[in-house]
N, C-alpha and C positions, 0 to 999 in steps of 0.2 A: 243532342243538346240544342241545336239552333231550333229543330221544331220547336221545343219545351221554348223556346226566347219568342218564336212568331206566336204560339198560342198567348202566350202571356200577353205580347201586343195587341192580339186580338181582344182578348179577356176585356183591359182595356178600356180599348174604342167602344165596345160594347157596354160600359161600363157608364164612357162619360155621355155616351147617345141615350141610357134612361135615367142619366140628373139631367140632361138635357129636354128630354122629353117630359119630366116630371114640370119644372120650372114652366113650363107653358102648359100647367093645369091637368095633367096625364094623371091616371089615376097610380096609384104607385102602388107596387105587388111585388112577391116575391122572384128572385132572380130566375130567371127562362131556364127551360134546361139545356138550350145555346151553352150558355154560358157556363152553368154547369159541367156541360162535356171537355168543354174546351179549358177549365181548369183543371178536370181530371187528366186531360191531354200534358196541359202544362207539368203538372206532381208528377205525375207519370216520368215524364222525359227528364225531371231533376233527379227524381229518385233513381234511375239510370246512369245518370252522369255518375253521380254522392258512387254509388256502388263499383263503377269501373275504377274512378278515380282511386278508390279507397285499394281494391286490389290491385289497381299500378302500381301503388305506393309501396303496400305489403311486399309485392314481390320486388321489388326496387332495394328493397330495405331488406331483403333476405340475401338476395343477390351479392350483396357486399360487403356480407359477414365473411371473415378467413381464418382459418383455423391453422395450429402453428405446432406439426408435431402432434405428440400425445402424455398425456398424463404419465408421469412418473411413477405408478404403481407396479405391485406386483417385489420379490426378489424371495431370496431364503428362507424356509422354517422348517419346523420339525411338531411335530403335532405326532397324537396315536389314532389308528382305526378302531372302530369301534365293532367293525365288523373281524376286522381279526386279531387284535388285540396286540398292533403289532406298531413299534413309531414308521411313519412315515415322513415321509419331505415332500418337499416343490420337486426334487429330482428323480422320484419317485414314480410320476407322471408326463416324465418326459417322452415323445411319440406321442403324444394325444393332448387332445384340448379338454378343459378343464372348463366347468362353470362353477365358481365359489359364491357361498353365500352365507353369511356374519349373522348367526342368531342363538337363540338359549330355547331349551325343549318347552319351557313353559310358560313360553309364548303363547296372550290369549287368541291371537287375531293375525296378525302381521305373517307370522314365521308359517303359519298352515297358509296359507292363500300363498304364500311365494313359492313355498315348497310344491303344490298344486301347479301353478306357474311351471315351473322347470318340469314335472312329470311332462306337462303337456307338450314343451321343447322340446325334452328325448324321444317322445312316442312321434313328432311331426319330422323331425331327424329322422330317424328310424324308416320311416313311412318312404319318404323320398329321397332314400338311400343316399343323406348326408353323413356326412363324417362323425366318427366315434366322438361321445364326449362325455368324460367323466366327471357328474355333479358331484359337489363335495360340502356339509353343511359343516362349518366350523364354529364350534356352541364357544359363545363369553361368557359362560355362567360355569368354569371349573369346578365352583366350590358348589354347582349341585348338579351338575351333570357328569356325571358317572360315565364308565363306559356302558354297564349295566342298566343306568336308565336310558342314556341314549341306541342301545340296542331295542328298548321297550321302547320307547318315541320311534323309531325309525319304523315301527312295523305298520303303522296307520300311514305308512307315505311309500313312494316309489321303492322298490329294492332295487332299485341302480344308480339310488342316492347312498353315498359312505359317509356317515355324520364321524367328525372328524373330534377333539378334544386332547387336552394337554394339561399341563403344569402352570397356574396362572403367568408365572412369565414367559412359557411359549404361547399360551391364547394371546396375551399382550403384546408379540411382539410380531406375531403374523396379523395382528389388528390393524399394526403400526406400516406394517411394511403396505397394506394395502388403503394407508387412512380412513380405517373406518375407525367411526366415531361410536361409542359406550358409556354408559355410566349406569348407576343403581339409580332408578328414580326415586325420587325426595330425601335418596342420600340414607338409607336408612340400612346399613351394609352389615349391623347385629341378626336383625332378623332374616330368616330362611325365606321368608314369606315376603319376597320382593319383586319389581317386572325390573325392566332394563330398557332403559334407551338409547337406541342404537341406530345405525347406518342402515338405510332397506336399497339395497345393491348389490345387482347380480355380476359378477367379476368374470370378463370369459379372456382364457389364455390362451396362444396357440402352444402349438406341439413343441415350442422351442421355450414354453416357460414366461414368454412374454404376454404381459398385457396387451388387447387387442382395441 
């Protein structure tokens, strides 16, 4: 920084030496490239300061954030596999970790990229001989997710994803337990021919059933 302050003084002097030297009939022209340098000098050395300063602050300001505890998610439900047709629970999965995730099979965009996501978690798990973890896609769309469509949905994606589904008041209430948020967009809840907007979050439990 104090360079960047002496260049500028220099800049300056130099500055007031050709009004000076103009005044007593000098021919007047464009600024030297003296002068030139020694403003790049100067930018130079602000632009420096602006940049440190700016990451001191960042980091300053991250530094004194404090977190308190953790989010209240996660507890009981009962949902069916789709894969064996059988109800399951939270208790169900106990000894192992769990990554859940809140979507409907006909999903245009969102639900395939996530679900791709999570392949790629259990194969880099997998790889570097991390711990078991059981994904599990729990569909909001009851009244068109089948266990029969969601066995045909699950075959374009990992098979060591178990697409999960229920009775609209168990979708609803393992929705709740984990505040995700749903609804029919534009409200239009006659027709079959609808999307849903929803919560995009991946929920990971440990072994003991707790949100982590």
């Amino acid at each position: 920084m104090l360079r960047g302050v002496f260049a500028a003084r220099r800049i300056a002097q130099c500055t007031r030496g050709l009004a000076s030297q103009g005044g007593q009939g000098a021919v007047r022209g464009p600024v030297g490239w003296t002068a030139l340098a020694l403003l790049g000098t100067a930018g130079g050395g602000l632009a420096l300061y602006y940049n440190a300063e700016k990451e001191r602050r960042q980091t300053q300001a991250t530094s004194k954030q404090t977190t308190y505890g953790k989010p209240s998610l996660g507890g009981s439900w009962t949902l069916v596999s789709s894969k064996t047709g059988l109800p399951v629970t939270d208790a169900t999965y106990r000894g192992q970790y769990t990554l859940l995730y809140f979507g409907f099979s006909r999903c245009p965009d969102i639900c395939p990229a996530e679900l791709v996501k999570v392949s790629e978690v259990l194969s880099l798990l997998e790889k570097r001989k991390g711990p078991e973890v059981q994904a599990l896609f729990v569909s909001l769309d009851p009244k068109r997710d089948s266990l029969e469509q969601l066995r045909h949905y699950g075959r374009d994606f990992d098979d060591r994803i178990d697409f999960l589904v229920g009775t609209p008041e168990q979708v609803k209430a393992a929705g709740k337990r984990y505040r995700v948020y749903s609804t029919i967009a534009d409200g239009d809840e006659e027709s079959d021919d609808y999307l849903i907007d929803h919560s995009i979050v991946l929920y990971l439990n440990g072994p003991d059933g707790g949100f982590l």
